[in-house]
Each structure stands twice: as C-alpha cells, then as structure tokens.
Backbone as a chain_set.jsonl record, in Angstrom:
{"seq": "XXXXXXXXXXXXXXXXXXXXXXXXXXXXXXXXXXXXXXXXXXXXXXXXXXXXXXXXXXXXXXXXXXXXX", "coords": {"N": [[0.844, -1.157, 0.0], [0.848, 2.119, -0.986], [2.424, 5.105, 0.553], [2.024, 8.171, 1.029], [4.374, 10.944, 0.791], [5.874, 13.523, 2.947], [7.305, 16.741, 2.465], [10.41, 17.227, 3.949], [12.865, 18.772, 5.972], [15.974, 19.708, 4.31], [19.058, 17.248, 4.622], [17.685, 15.826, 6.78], [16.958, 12.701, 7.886], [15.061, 9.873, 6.413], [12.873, 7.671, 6.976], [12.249, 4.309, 6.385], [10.09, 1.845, 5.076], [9.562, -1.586, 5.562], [7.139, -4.38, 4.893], [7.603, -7.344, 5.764], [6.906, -11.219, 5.301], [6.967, -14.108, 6.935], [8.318, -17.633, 7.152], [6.556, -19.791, 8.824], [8.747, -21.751, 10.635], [11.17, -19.95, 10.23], [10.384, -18.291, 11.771], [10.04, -18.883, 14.13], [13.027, -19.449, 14.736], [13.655, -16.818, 14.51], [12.612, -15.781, 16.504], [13.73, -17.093, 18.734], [16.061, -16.728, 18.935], [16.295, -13.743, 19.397], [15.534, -14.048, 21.809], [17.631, -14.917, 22.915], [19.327, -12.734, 22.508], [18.244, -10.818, 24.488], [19.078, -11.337, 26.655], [21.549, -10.556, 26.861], [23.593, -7.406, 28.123], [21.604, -4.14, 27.82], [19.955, -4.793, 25.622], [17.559, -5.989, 27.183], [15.065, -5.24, 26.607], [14.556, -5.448, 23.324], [12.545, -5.863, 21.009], [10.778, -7.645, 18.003], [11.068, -6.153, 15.962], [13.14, -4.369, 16.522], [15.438, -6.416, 16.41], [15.11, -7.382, 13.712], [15.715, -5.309, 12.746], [18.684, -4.862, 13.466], [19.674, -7.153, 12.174], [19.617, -6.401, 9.538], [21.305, -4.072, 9.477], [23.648, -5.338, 10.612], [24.158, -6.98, 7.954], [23.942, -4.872, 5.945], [26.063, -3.331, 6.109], [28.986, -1.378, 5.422], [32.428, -3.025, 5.044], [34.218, -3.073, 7.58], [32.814, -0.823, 9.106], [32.744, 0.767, 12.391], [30.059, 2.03, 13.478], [27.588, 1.776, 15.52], [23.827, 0.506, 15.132]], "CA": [[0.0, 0.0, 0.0], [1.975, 3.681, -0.71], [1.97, 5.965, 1.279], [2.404, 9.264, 0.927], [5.875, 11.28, 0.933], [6.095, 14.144, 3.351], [8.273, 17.354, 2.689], [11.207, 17.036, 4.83], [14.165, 19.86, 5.663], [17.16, 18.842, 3.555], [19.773, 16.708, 5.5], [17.146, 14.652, 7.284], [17.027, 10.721, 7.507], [13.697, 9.086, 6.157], [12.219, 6.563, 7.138], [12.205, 3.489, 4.861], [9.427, 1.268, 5.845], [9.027, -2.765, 4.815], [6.56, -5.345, 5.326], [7.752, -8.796, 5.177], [6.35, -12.477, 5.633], [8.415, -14.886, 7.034], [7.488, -18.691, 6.978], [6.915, -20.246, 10.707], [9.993, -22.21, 11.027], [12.142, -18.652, 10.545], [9.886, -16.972, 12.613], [10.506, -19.694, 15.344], [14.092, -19.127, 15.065], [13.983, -15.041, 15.034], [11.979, -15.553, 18.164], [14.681, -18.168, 19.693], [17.159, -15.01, 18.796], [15.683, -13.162, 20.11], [15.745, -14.652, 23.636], [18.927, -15.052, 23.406], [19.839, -11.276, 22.196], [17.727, -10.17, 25.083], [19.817, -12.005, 28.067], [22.603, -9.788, 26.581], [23.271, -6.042, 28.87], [20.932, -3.228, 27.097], [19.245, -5.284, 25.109], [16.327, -6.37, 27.814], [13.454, -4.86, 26.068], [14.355, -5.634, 22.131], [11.652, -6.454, 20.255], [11.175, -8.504, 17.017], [11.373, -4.849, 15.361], [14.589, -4.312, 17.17], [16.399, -7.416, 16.382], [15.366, -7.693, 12.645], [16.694, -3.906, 11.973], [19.722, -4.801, 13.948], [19.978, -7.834, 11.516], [19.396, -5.563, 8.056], [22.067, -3.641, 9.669], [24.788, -6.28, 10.067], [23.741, -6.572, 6.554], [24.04, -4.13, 4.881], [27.248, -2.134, 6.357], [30.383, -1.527, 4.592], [33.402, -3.967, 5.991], [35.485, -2.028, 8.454], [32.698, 0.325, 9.646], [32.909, 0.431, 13.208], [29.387, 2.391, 13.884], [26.547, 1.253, 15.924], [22.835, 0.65, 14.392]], "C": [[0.901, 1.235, 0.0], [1.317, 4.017, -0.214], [2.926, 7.356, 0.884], [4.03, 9.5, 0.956], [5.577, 12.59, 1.612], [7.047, 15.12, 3.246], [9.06, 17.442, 4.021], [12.339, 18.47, 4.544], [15.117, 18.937, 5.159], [18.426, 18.621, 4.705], [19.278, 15.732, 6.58], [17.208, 13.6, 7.275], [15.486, 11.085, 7.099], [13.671, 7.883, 6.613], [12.388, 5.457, 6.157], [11.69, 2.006, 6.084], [9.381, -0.321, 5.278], [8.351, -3.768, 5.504], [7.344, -6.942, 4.805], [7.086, -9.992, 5.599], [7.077, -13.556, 5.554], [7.517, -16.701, 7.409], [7.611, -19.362, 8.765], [7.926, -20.938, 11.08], [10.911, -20.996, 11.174], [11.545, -18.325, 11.683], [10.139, -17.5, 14.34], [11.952, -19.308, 15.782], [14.763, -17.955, 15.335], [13.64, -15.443, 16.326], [13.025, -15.996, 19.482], [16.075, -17.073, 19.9], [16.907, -14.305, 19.499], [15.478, -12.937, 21.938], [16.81, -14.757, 23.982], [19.87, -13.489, 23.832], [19.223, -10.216, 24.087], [18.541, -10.76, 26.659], [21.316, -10.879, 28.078], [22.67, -8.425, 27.164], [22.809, -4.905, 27.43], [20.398, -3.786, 26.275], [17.678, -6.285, 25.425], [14.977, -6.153, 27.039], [13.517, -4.872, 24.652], [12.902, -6.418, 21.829], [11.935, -7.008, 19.212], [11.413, -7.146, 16.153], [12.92, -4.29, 15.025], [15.662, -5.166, 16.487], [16.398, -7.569, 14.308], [16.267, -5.979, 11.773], [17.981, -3.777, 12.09], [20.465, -5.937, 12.673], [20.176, -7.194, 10.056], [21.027, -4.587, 8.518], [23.382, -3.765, 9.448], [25.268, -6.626, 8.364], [25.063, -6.242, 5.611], [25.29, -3.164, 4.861], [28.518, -2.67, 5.407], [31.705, -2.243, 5.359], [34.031, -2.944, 6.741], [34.789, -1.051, 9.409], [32.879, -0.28, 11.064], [31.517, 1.123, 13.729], [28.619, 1.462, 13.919], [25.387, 1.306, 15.561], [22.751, 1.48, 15.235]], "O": [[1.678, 1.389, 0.942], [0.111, 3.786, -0.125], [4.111, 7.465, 0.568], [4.843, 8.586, 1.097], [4.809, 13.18, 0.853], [8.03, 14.762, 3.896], [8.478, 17.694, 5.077], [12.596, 19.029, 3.478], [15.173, 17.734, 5.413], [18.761, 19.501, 5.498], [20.029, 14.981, 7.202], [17.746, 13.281, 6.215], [14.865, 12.123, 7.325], [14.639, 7.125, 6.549], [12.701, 5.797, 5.017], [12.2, 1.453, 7.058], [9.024, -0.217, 4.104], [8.771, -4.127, 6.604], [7.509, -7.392, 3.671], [6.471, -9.701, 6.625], [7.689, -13.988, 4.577], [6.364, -16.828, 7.823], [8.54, -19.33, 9.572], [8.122, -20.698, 12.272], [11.492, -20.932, 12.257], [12.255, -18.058, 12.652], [10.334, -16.833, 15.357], [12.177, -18.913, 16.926], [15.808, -17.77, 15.959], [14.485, -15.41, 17.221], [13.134, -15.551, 20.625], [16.789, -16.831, 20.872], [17.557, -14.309, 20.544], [15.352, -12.058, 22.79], [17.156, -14.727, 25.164], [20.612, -13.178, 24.764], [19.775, -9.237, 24.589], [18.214, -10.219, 27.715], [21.941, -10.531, 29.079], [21.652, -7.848, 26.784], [23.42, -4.832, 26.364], [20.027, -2.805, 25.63], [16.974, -6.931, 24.648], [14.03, -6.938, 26.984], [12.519, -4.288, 24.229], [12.408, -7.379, 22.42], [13.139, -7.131, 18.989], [12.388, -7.389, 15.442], [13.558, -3.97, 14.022], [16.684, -4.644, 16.042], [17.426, -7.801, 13.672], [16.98, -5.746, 10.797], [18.645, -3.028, 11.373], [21.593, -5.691, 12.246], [21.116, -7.691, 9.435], [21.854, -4.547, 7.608], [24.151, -3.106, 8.748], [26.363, -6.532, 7.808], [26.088, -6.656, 5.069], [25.558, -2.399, 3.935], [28.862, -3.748, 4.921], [31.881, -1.79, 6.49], [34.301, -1.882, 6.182], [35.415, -0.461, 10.289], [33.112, -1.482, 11.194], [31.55, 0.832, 14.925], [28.531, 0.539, 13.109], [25.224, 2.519, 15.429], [21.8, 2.262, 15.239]]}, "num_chains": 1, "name": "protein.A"}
C-alpha cells in the first residue's frame, strides 16, 4: 500500500518502511534469537522490530565500519 511522501528539511534521515512475511519455522528461530539477544546487557526490552533492523544492519554495512545501528 503507498503511502504518501512528506516534505522534509534537507539533510534529514527518512524513514524506509518494509513489510515482510516470514514462513513459521524462521519466525521460530527469530523468536529463539531473540531470547537469546535479550539475556545480553541493554538489550532487555528488544523487540522482534529491534532485532530484525539490527539484523538488516549487520547486513548491509560496509566492511570495516565500526558504527553502531
């Protein structure tokens, strides 16, 4: 479904939103991640939100960076 685009001041981040559908065996094993990620200090209250942006993150970075999602 689009959605709109909002004028923004220049130099802002956007947003960049995606739906995905994951088959129940993954979704078992995000979740099992999940439990684990969350035993870890500052990471008590991740959500599945949390953990899959943290994962797109790992991703998608350039080798060497050293910044935090």
């Amino acid at each position: 479904m689009p959605r709109g685009r909002k004028k923004q001041l220049a130099g802002t981040q956007r947003t960049y939103q995606v739906l995905a559908r994951f088959r129940p065996h993954v979704k078992e094993s995000m979740e099992l991640k999940l439990e684990l990620m969350r035993i870890e200090a500052g990471k008590e209250e991740w959500t599945m939100a949390d953990l899959v942006r943290h994962a797109a993150w790992e991703f998608c970075k350039e080798p060497g960076d050293k910044r935090e999602p």
